[in-house]
DSSP file (Angstrom, degrees, kcal/mol; ACC not computed):
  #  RESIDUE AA STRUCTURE BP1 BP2  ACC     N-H-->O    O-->H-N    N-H-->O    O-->H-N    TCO  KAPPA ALPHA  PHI   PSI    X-CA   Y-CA   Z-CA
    1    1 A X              0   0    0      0, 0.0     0, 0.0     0, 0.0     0, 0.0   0.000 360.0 360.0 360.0 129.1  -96.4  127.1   61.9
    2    2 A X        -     0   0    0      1,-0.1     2,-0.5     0, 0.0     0, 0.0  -0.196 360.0-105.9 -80.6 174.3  -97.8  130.0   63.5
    3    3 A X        -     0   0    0      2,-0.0     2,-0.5     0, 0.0    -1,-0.1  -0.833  31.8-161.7 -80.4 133.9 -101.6  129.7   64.8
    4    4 A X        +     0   0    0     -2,-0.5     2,-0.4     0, 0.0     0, 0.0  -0.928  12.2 178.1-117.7 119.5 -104.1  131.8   62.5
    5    5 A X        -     0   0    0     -2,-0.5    -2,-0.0     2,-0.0     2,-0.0  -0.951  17.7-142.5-132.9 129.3 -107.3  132.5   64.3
    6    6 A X        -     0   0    0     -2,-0.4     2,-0.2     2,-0.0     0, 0.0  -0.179   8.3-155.3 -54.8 148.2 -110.3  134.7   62.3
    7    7 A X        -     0   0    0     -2,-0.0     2,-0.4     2,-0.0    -2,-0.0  -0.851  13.0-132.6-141.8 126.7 -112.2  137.0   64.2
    8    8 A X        -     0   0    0     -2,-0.2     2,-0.8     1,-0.1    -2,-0.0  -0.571  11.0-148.3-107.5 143.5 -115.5  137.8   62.9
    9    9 A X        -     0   0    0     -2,-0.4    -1,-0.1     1,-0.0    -2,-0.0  -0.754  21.1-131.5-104.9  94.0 -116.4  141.6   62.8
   10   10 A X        -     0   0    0     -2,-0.8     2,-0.8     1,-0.1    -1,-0.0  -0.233  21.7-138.9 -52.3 141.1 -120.3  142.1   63.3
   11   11 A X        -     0   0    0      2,-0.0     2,-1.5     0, 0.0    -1,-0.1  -0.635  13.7-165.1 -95.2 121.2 -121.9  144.5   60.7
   12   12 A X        -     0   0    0     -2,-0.8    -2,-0.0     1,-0.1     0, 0.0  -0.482  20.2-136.0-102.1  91.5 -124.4  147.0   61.5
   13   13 A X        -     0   0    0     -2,-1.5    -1,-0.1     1,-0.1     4,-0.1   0.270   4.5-152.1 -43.1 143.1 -126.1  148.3   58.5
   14   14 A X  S    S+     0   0    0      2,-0.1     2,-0.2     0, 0.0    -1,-0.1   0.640  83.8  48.8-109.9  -8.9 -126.6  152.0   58.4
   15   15 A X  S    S-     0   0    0      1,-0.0     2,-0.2     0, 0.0     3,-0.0  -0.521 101.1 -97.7 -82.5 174.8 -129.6  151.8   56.3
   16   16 A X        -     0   0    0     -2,-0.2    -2,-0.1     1,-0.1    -1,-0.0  -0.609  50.0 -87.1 -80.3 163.2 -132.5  149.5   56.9
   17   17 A X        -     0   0    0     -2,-0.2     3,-0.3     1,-0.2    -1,-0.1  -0.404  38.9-174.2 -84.3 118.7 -132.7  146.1   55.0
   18   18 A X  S    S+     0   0    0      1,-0.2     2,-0.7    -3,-0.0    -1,-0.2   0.818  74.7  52.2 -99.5 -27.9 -134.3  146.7   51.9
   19   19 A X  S    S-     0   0    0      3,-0.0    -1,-0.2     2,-0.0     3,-0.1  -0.520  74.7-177.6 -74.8  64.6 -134.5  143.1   50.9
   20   20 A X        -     0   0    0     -2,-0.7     2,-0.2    -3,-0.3     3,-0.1  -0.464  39.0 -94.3 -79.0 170.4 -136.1  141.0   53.8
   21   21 A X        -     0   0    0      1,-0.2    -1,-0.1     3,-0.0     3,-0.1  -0.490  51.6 -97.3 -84.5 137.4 -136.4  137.6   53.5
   22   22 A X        -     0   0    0     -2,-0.2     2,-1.5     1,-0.2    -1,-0.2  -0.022  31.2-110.9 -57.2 133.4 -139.8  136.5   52.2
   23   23 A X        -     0   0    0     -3,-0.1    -1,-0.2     1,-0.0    -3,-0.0  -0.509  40.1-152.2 -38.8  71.5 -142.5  135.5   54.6
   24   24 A X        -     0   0    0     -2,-1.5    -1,-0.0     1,-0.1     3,-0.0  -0.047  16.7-115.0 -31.5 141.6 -142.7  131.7   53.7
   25   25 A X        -     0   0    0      1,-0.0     2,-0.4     3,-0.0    -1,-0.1  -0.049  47.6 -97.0 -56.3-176.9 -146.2  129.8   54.3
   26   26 A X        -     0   0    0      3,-0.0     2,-0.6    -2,-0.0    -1,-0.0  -0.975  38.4-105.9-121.2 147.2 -145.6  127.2   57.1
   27   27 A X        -     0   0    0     -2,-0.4     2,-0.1     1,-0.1    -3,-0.0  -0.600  23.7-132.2-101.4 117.5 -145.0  123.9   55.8
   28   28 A X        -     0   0    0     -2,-0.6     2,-0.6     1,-0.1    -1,-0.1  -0.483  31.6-143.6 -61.8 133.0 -148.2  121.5   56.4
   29   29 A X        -     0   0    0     -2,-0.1     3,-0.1     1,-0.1    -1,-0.1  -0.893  20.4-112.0-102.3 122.2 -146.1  118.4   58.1
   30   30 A X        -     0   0    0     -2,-0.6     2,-0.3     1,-0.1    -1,-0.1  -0.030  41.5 -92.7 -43.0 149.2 -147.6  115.3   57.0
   31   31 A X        -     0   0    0      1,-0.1    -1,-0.1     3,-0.0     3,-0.1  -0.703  43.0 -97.7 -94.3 151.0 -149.5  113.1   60.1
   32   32 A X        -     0   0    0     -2,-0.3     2,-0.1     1,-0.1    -1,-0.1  -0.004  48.9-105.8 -50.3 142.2 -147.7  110.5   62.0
   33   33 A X        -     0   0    0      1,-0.1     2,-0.3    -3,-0.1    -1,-0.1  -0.368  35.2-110.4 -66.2 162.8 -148.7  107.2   60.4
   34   34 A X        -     0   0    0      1,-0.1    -1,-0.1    -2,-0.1     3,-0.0  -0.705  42.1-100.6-100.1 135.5 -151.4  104.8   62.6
   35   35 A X        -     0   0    0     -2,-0.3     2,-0.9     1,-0.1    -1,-0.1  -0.317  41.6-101.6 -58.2 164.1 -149.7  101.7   64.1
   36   36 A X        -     0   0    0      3,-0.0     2,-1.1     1,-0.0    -1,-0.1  -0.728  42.0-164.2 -78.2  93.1 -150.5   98.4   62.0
   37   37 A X        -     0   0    0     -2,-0.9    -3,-0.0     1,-0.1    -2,-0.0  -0.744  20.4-111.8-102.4 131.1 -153.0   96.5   63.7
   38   38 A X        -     0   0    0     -2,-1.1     3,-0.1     1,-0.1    -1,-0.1  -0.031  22.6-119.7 -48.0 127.2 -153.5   93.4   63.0
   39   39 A X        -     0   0    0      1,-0.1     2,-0.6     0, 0.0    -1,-0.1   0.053  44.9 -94.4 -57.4 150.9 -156.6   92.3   61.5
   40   40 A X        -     0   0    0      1,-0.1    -1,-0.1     3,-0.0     3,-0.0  -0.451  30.5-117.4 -63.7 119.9 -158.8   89.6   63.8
   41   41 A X        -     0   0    0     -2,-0.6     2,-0.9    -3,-0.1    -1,-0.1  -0.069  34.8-122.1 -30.4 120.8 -158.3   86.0   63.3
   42   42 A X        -     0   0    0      2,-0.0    -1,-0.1     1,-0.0    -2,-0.0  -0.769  35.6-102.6 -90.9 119.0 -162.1   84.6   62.0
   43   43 A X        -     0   0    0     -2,-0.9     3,-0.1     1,-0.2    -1,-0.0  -0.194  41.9-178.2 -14.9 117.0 -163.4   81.9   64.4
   44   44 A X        -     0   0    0      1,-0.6     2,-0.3    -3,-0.0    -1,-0.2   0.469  55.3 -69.4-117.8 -18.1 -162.6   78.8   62.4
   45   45 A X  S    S-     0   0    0      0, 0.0    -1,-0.6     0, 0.0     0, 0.0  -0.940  78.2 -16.9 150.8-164.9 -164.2   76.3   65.3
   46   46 A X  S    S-     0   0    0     -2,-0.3     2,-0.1     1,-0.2     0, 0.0  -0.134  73.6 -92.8 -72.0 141.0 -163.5   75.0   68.9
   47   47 A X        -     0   0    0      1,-0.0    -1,-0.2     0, 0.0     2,-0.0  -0.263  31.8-122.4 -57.7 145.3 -160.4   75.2   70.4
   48   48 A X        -     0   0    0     -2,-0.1     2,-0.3     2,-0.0    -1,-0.0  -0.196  22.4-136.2 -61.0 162.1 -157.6   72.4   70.3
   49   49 A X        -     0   0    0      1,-0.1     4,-0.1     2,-0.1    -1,-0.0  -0.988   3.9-154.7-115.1 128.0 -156.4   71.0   73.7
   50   50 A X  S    S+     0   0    0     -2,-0.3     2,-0.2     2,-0.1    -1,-0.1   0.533  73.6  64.0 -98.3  13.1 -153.0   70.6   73.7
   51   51 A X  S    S-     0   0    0      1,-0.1     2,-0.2     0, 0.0    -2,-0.1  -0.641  99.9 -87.3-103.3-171.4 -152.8   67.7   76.5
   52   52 A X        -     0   0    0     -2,-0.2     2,-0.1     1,-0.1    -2,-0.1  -0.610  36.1-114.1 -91.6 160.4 -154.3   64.6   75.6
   53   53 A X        -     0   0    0     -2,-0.2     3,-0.3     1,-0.1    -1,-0.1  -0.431  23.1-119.1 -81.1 164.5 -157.6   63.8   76.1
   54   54 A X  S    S+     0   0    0      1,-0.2     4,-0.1    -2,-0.1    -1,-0.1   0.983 113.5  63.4 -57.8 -49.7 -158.5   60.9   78.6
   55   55 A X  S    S+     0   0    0      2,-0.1    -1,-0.2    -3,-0.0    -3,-0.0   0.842 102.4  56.9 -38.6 -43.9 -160.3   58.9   76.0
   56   56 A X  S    S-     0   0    0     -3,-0.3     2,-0.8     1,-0.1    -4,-0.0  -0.311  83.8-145.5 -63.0 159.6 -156.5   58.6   74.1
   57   57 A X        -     0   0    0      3,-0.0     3,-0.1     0, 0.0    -3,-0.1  -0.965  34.2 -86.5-135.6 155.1 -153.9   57.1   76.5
   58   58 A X        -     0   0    0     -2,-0.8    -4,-0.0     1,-0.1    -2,-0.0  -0.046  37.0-109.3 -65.5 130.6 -150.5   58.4   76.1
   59   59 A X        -     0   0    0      1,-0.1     2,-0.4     0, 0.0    -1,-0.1  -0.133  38.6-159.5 -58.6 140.7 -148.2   56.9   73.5
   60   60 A X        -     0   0    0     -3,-0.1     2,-0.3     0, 0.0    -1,-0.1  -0.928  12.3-128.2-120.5 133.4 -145.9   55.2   75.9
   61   61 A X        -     0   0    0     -2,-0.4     2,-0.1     1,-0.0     3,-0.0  -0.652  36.6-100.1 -94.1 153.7 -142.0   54.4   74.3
   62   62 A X        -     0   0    0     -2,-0.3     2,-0.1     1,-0.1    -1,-0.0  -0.508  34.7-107.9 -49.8 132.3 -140.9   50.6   74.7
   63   63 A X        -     0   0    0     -2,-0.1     2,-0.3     1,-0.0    -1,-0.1  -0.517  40.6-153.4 -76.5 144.6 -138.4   49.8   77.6
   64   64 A X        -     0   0    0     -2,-0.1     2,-0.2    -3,-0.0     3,-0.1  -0.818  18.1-104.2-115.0 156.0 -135.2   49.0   75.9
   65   65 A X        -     0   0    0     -2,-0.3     2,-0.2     1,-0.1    -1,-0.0  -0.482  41.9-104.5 -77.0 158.7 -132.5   46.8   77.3
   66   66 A X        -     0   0    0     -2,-0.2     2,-0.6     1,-0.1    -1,-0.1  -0.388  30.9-130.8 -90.5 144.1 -129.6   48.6   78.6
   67   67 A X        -     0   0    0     -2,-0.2     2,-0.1    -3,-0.1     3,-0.1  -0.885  22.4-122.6-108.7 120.2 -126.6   48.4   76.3
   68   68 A X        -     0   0    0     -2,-0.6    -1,-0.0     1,-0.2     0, 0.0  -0.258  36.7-104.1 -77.7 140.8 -123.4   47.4   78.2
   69   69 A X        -     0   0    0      1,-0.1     2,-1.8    -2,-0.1    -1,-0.2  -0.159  25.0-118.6 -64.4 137.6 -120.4   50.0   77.9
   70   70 A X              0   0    0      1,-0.2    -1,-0.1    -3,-0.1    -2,-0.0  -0.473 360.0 360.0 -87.6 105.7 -117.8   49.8   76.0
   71   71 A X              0   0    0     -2,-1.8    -1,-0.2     0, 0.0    -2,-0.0   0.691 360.0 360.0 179.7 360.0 -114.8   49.7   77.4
């Protein structure tokens, strides 16, 4: 199949353009949204502690007897 290639032929009016293209407004671009920040947290009271305090003493697990393997 031979190759077909186009070749495009500029045109150069011999008059001047009697229809130009209208002068458009410029298009107001909406403004970038504001990041979401998160609203503040209301004081609700004193901070927790998350180790224990001395007065508690620390749950301690039972020593278990060793269980002999099977085998």
């Amino acid at each position: 199949m031979p190759d077909i290639t186009y070749m495009r032929i500029p045109v150069i009016p011999d008059e001047p353009d009697t229809n130009p293209a209208p002068d458009y407004p410029e298009v107001d671009t909406p403004p970038e949204p504001e990041p979401d920040i998160p609203e503040p947290v209301p004081d609700i009271g004193p901070d927790i502690p998350l180790e224990p305090t001395p007065e508690e003493p620390p749950e301690v697990e039972p020593e278990r007897e060793p269980v002999p393997a099977i085998g």
